[in-house]
N, C-alpha and C positions, 0 to 999 in steps of 0.2 A: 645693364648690369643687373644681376639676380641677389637680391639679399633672401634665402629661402622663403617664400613668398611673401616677405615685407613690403610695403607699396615703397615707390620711391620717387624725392624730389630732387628736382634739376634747380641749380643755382647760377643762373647766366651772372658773370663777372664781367664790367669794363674793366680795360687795364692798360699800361702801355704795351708796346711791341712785343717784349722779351718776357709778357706775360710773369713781372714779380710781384712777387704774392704784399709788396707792401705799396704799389700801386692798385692793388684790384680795392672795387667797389662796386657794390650788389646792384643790380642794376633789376631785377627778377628771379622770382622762385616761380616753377610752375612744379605741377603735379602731374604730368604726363608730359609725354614728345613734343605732342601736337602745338599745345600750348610753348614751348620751349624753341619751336622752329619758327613760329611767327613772332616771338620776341626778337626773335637772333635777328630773321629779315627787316623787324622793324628795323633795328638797331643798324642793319646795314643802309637800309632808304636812306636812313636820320643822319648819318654820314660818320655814326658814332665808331662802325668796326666797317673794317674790309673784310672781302673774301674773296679769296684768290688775287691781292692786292687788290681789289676793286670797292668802292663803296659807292653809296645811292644807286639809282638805277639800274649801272652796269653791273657791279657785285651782285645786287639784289637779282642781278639773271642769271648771274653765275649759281649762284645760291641755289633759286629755284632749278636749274635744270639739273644740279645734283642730289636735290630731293625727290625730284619726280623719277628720277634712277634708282634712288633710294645707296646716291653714294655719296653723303656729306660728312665729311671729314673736321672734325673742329679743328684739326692741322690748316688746314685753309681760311681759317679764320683770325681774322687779326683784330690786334686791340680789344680781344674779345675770351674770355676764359669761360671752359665749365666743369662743374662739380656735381658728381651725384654723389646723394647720400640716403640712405634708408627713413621714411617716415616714422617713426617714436609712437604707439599708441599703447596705453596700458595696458587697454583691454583686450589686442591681438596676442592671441595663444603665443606667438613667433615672439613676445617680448621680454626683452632683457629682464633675466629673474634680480638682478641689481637693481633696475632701474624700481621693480614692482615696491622691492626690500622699502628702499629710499623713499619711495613715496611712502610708505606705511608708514615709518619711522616719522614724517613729516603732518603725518592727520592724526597721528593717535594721539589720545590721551596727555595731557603734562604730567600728568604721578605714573603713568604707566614709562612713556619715556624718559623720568628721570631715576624709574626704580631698572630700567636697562643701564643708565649711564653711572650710577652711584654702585653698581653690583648687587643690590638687594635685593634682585630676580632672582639669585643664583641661591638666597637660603632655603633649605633644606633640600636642596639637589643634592642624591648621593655623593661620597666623596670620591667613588673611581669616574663617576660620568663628570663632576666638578674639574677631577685633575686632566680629564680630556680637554674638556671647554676649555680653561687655561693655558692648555698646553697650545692647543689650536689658535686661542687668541693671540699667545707672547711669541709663536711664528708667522701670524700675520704681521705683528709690528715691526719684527724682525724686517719682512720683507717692504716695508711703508718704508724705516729708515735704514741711514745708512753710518756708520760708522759711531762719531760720536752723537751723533744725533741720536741713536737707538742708546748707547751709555745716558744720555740725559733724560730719556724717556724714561726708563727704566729707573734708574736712579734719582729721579727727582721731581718726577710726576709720579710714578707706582712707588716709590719709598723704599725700593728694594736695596741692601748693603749691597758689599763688592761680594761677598762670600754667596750671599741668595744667587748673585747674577751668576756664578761660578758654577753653586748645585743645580742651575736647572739648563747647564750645555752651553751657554754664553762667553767664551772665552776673550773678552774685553781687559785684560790687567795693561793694555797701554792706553787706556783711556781713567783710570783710576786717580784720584786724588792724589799728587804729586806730595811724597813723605814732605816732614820738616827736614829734614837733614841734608833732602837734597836742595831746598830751595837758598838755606841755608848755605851750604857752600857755590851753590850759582854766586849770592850773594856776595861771598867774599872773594868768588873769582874776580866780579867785575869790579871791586874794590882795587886789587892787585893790577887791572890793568893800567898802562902809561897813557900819560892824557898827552893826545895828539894834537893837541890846541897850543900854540905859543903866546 
C-alpha cells in the first residue's frame, strides 16, 4: 500500500480464527516485506498461525511456495492478522502539517504557550483580521462539539449570554436556561399528580 511516499510499517497480529480485533495481540512490527514474511513463517514453524489450514512444517511450505510465486495472500493465513500503516517522521516533507502544529505547540515556550491559550497573542491584531480568527475558531468548536456540549462550551467556558450565542449564527434556544415559570409549573404538575402507592 502507497501512503505518497511515506515509508510504511507492517504489524503482524496474533489472534483467534475469526480474526477479532479484541483477541489480537502484537506479535511484531517490521519495516519492510522482507522482514514481515519471515515473522509470519516464524510464527507458522512455531505452530502460532496456519496457512492454508496448515502450521509448522507443512503450512510453513505452503507459505514459502507462495512467496517464491510471489502469491501470498494473508486470506490464507490463520490465527494471524495484518496491518499496515504509514511511518510518522516530523522531519519527512510528506508529514502531517497537524502532527508538525502539535509538536510545536508541545516544545515551546510556557509564556509563549500560555499567551496562545489565555488569548493575549491576539492583542493588537487588527480588528477585521481578529473577527476572522474568531470566527474561524467558534466554527471549529462548533465542529469538535456537538449539541449541548457546544451550548456549554460556549456558555460556560467562553462566558458568552444566550443573546452573544444568537449574534454570532448559533441558533441553540433549546439548550438555554429553562425560564422559572416553567420549572415552576413542572413543579406543581407533579404535585397534582395521584400517588400510585397504596
Amino acid at each position: 500500500m502507497s501512503y505518497d511516499g511515506k515509508e510504511t510499517a507492517y504489524t503482524l497480529f496474533a489472534c483467534n480464527l475469526h480474526k477479532e480485533r479484541g483477541s489480537m495481540r502484537i506479535v511484531a512490527v517490521a519495516g519492510n516485506m522482507e522482514t514481515l514474511y519471515a515473522a509470519i513463517g516464524n510464527e507458522i514453524i512455531e505452530g502460532n498461525m496456519d496457512y492454508r489450514g496448515y502450521s509448522k512444517l507443512k503450512g510453513f511450505g505452503l507459505f514459502r511456495e507462495d512467496y517464491k510465486k510471489d502469491e501470498f495472500s494473508s486470506a490464507n493465513l490463520d490465527y494471524g492478522y495484518i496491518e499496515d500503516q504509514p511511518i510518522l517522521l516530523l522531519e519527512n516533507e510528506a508529514a502531517d502539517a497537524d502532527l508538525k502544529q502539535t509538536y510545536g505547540w508541545l516544545t515551546m515556550d510556557d509564556s509563549e504557550y500560555n499567551r496562545l491559550r489565555d488569548g493575549s497573542a491576539l492583542k493588537g491584531v487588527a480588528p477585521d483580521r481578529l473577527r476572522l480568527i474568531l470566527d474561524r475558531a467558534l466554527r471549529s468548536a462548533a465542529n469538535d462539539y456537538r449539541g449541548a456540549e457546544l451550548y456549554d462550551f460556549l456558555h460556560g467556558t467562553l462566558d458568552m449570554k444566550d443573546d452573544e450565542i444568537s449574534k454570532v449564527g448559533f441558533d441553540m434556544k433549546e439548550f438555554y436556561a429553562v425560564p422559572d415559570e416553567y420549572v415552576n409549573g413542572w413543579e406543581n404538575e407533579a404535585a397534582e399528580e395521584p400517588d400510585d402507592e397504596i
